[in-house]
C-alpha positions as CSV (number, residue, x, y, z in Angstrom):
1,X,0.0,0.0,0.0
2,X,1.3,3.2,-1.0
3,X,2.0,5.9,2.2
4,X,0.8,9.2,2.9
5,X,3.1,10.7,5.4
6,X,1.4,13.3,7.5
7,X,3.0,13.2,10.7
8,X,6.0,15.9,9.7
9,X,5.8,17.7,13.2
10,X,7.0,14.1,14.5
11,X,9.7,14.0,12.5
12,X,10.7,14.3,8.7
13,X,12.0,12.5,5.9
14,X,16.3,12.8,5.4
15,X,16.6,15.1,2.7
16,X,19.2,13.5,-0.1
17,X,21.2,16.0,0.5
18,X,21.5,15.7,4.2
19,X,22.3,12.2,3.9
20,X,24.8,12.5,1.4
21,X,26.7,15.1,3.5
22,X,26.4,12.6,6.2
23,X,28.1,9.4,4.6
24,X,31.9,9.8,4.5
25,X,31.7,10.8,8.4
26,X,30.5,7.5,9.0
27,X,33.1,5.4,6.9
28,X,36.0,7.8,5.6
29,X,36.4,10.5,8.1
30,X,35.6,9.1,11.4
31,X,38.2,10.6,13.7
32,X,37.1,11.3,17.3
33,X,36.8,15.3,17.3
34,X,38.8,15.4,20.4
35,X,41.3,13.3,19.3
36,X,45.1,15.1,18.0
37,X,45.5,14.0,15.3
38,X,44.4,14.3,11.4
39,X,41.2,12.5,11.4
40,X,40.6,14.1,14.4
41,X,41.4,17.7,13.6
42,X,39.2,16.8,10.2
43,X,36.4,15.7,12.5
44,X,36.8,19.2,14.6
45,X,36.7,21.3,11.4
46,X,33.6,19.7,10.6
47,X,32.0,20.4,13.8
48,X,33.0,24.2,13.9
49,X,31.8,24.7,10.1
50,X,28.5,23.4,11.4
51,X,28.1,25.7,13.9
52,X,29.5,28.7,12.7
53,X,26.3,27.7,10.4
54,X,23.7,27.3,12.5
55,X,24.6,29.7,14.8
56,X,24.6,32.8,12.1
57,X,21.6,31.3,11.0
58,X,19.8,32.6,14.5
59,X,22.0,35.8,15.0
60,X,24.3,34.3,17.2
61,X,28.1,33.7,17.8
62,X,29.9,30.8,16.8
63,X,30.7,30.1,20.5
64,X,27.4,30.4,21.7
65,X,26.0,27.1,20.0
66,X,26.5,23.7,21.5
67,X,25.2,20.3,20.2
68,X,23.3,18.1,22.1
69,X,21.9,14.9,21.6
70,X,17.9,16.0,21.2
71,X,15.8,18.9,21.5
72,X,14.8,17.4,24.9
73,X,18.2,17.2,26.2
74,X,18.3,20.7,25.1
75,X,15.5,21.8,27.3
76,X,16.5,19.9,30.3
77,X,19.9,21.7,30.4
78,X,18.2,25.0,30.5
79,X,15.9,24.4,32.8
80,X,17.8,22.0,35.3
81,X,21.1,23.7,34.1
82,X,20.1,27.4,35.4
83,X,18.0,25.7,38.2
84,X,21.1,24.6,40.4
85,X,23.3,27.5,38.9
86,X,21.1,29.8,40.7
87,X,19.4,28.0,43.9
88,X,18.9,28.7,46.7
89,X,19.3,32.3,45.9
90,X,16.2,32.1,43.4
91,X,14.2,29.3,42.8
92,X,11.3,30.5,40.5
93,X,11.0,29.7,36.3
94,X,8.0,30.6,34.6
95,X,6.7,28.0,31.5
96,X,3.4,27.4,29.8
97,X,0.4,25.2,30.0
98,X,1.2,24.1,26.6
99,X,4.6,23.7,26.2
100,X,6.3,20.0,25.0
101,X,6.4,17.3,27.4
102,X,9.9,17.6,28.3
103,X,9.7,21.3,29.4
104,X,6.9,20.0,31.9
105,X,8.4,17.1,33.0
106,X,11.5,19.1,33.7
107,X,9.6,21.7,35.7
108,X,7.9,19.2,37.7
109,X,11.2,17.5,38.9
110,X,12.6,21.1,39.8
111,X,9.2,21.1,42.0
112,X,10.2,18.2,44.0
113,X,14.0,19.9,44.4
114,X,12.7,23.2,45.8
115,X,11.8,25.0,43.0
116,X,8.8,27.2,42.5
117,X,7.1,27.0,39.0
118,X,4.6,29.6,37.5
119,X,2.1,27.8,34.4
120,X,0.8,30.7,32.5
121,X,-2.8,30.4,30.9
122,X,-3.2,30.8,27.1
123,X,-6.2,32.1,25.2
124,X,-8.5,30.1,22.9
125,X,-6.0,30.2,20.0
126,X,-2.8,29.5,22.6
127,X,-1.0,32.8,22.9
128,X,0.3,33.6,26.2
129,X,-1.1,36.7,28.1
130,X,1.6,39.3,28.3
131,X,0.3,41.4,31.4
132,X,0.3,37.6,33.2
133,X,3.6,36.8,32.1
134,X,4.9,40.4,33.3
135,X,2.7,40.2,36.9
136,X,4.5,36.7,37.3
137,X,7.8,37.5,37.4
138,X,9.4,37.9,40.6
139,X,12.9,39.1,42.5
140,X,12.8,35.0,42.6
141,X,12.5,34.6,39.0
142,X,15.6,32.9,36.7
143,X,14.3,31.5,33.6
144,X,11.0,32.5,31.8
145,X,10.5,29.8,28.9
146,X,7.8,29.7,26.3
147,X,7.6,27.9,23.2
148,X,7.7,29.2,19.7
149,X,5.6,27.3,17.6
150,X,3.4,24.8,19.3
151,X,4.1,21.1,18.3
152,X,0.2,20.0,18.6
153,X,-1.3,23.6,17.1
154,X,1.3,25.6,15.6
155,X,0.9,28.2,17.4
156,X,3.9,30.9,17.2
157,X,4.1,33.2,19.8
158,X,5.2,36.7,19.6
159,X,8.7,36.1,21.0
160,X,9.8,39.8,20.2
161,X,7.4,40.7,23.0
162,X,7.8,38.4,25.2
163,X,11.9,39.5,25.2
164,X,11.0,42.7,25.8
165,X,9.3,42.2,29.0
166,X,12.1,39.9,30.2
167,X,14.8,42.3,29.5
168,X,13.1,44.7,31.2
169,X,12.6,42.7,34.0
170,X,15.7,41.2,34.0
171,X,15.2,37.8,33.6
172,X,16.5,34.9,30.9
173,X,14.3,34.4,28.8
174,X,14.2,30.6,26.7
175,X,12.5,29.6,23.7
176,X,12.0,25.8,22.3
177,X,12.0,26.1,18.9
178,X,12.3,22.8,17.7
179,X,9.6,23.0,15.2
180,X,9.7,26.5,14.3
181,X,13.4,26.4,13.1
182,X,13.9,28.1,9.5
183,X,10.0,27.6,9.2
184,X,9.5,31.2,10.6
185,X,12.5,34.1,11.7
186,X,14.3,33.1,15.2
187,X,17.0,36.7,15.3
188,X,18.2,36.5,19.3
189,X,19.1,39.8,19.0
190,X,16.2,41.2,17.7
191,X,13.6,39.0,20.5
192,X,15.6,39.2,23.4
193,X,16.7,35.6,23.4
194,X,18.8,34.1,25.8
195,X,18.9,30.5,25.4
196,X,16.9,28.6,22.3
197,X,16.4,24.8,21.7
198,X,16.9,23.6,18.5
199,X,16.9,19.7,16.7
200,X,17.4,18.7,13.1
201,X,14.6,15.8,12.5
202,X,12.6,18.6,12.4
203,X,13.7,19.8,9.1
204,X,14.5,17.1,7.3
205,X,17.8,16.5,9.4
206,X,18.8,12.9,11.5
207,X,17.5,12.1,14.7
208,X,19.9,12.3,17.5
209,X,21.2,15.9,17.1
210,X,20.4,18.5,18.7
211,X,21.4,22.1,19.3
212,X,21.6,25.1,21.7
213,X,21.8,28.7,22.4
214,X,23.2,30.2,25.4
215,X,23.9,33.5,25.1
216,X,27.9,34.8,26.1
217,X,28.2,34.7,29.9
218,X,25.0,32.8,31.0
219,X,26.5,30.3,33.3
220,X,24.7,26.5,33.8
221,X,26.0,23.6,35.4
222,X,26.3,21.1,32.8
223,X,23.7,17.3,33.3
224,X,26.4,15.6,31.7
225,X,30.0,15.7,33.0
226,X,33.1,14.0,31.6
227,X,35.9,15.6,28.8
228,X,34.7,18.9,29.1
229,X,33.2,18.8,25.1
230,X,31.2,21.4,23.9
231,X,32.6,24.3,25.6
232,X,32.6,21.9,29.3
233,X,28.1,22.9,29.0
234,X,27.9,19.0,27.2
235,X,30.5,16.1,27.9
236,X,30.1,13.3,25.0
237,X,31.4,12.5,22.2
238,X,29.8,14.4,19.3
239,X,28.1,13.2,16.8
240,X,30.2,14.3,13.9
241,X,27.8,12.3,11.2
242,X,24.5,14.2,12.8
243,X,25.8,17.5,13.2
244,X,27.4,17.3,9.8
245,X,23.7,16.3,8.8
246,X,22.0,19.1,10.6
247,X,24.4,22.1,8.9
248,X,23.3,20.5,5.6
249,X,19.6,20.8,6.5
250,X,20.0,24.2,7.5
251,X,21.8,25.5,4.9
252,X,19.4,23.6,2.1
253,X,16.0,25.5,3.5
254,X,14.4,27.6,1.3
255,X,11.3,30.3,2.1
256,X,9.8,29.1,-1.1
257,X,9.3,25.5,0.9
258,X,7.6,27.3,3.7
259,X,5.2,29.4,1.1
260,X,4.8,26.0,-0.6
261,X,3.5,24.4,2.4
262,X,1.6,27.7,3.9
263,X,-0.3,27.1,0.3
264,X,-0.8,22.9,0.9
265,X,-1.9,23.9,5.0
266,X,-4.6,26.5,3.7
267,X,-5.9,24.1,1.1
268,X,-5.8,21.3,3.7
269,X,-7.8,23.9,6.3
270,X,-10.3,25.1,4.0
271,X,-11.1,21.0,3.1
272,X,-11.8,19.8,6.1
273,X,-13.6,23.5,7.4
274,X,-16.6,22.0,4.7
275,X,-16.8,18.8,7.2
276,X,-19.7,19.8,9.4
277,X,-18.7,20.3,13.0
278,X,-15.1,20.7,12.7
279,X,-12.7,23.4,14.6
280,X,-9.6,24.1,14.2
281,X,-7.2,24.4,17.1
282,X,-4.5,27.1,17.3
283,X,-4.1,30.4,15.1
284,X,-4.3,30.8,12.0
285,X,-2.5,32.4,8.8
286,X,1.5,34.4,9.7
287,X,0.4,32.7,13.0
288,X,0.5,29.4,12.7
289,X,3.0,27.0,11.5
290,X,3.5,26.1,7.9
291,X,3.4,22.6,8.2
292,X,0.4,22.4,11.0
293,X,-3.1,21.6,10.8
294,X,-4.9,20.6,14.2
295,X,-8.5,19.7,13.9
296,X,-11.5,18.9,16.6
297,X,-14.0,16.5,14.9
298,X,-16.9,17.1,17.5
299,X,-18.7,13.6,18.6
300,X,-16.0,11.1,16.7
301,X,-13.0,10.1,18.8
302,X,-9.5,11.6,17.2
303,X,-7.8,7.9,17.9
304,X,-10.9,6.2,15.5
305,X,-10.0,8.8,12.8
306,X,-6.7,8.1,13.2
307,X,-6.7,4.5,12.9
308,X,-9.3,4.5,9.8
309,X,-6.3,7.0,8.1
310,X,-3.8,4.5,8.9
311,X,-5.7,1.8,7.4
312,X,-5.8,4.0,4.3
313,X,-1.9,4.7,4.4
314,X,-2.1,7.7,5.4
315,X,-0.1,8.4,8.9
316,X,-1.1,11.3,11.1
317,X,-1.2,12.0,14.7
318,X,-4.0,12.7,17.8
319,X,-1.1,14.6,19.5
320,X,2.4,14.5,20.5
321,X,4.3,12.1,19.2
322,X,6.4,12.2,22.8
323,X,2.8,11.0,24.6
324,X,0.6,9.8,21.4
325,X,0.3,6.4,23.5
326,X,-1.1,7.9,26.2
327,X,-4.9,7.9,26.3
328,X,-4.7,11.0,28.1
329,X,-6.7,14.2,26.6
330,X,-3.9,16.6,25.0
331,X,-2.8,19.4,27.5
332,X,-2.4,21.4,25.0
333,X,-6.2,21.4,24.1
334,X,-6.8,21.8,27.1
335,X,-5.3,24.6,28.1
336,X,-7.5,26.4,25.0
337,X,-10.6,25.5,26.9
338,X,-11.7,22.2,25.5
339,X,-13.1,19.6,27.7
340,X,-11.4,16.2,27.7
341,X,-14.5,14.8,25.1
342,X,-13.8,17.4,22.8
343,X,-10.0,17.3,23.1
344,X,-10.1,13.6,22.1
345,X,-11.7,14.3,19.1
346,X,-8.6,16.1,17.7
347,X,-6.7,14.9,14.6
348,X,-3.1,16.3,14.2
349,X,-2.1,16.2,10.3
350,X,1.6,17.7,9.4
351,X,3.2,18.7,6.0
352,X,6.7,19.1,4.8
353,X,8.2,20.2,1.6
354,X,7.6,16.8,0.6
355,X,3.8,17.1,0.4
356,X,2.0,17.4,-3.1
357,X,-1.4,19.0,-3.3
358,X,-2.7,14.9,-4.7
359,X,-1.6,14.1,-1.4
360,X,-3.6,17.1,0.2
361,X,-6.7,15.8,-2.1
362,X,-6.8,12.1,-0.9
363,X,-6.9,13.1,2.3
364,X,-9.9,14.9,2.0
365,X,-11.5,12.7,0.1
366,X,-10.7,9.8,2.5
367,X,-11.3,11.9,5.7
368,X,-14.8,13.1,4.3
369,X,-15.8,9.4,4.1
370,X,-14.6,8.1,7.4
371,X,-15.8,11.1,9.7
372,X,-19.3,10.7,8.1
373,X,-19.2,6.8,8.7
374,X,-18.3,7.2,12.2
375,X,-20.5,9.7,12.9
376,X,-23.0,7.5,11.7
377,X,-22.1,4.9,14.9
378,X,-20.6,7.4,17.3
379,X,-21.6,7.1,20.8
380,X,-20.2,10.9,21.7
């Protein structure tokens, strides 16, 4: 059975490219990166051409990138990282009701280690409340982190102000941007940016790579300790193969993919909007990701949609793919309001450059079919 790949915000498809960049670190030039000698130093050229890459790509300095192994390893050194550089002295970080897993999870261990955590509220379409976020901040306060684009609504906040009212008050401010990255502009100058998460399966990069920011002197105690790599923030060997993979992702996006796919998401929108009793979750148009559609089919379960899709070759999602086998309602949905029935009604589909607008159609035309059939024996 041919496949329908729309579960992009899970992770992508290597791009050609990215994995020929990739091979001859694997079999040719495999030197350790620490190591002395040739292959080494060959391996450690590699490494600082990828950052200097990624890092201008953001508005930062070469020296202010490190590589990681994931986005959530990323997040955990921020928030665990700056929790223990700065306690007892202050103990307070401010997050989201809708940020990824890992950011939660994170916040809940600080919780049972002392810390004091602040959830902000978003509105119906999931933007933060700015006069909130400003009341919430306290002499306590280290970190205030918020995601970019939401991985379940694709949602992009307005980091710019949220920056501002962190510089003002003084605090660091942290943005996971895992699925926002070279989809929509990240400048850390321009928004105030302290520290920001990045990954490369994201955008058509390898799994196992991640990246990030921390601003010139923000100190954090390192979660991994060992040969000092990465500037002594993230002991470990690095992944010379992944990071070699993630520059070539980087430098091979194009704003004519994201126009392609802001094109293929409306299309996909405006489809489903003619199913009766549909909503769509999150924002919409500049405000929303290019690759996200997040749709509540009221009184049929998201996980029966999902599974009729599936048996139609076409992969999608009812959530995050970090908690998709949980039967749990989506926070995220929550958070916007939605009871628990309506939030598992939800059907996450996500594009990539990839997508063709034949794709876009059979999905419709499948979807149409199987939300009116279970309608038809729905007990909702």
């Amino acid at each position: 059975m041919k496949q329908f790949y729309f579960d992009n915000a899970a992770t992508t498809k290597v791009d050609e490219e990215v994995l020929k960049a990739m091979q001859p670190y694997f079999i040719e030039k495999y030197g350790n990166a620490s190591s002395l000698h040739y292959p080494g130093e060959e391996s450690r050229r590699a490494i600082e051409e990828a950052r200097n890459t990624i890092a201008k790509s953001i508005g930062a300095k070469h020296k202010e990138l490190i590589f990681t192994g994931s986005g959530t390893e990323s997040n955990n050194l921020v928030i665990k990282g700056l929790f223990w550089e700065n306690y007892p002295k202050k103990n307070h970080i401010i997050t989201t009701k809708i940020e990824h897993d890992c950011v939660l999870n994170a916040c809940k261990w600080i919780e049972t280690r002392g810390g004091k955590v602040t959830y902000l509220n978003v509105n119906g379409e999931g933007f933060v409340n700015l006069d909130e976020l400003r009341n919430s901040i306290t002499e306590k306060t280290i970190l205030v982190s918020v995601i970019h684009g939401n991985n379940e609504i694709g949602t992009i906040q307005d980091l710019e102000k949220i920056g501002k009212i962190c510089k003002e008050k003084n605090v660091l401010f942290h943005t996971d941007a895992c699925q926002s990255f070279t989809k929509t502009e990240i400048d850390v100058k321009k928004m105030n940016l302290d520290l920001v998460t990045l990954n490369a399966h994201k955008i058509h990069g390898p799994k196992g790579v991640g990246a990030l920011y921390v601003k010139e002197g923000i100190k954090i105690i390192p979660l991994l300790h060992g040969g000092g790599q990465e500037f002594k923030l993230r002991s470990s060997t690095e992944n010379v193969p992944g990071i070699v993979g993630f520059e070539k992702a980087v430098k091979i996006a194009k704003e004519s993919n994201v126009k392609k796919m802001e094109k293929l998401r409306d299309r996909l929108i405006k489809g489903i909007s003619e199913i009766p009793n549909t909503t769509l979750n999150g924002s919409c148009g500049e405000k929303r990701l290019c690759s996200n559609i997040n749709v509540s089919f009221n009184n049929v379960e998201g996980e029966a949609i999902g599974s009729f899709l599936n048996a139609k070759g076409i992969s999608c999602s009812t959530g995050s793919a970090c908690s998709s086998r949980s039967q749990d309602p989506s926070h995220v949905l929550l958070a916007l309001g939605k009871t628990p029935a309506e939030a598992n009604t939800s059907v996450r589909l996500s594009i990539s450059k990839y997508t063709t607008e034949e794709e876009i159609d059979y999905v419709l035309e499948e979807l149409k079919k199987i939300v009116e059939r279970l309608r038809k024996i729905s007990h909702l």
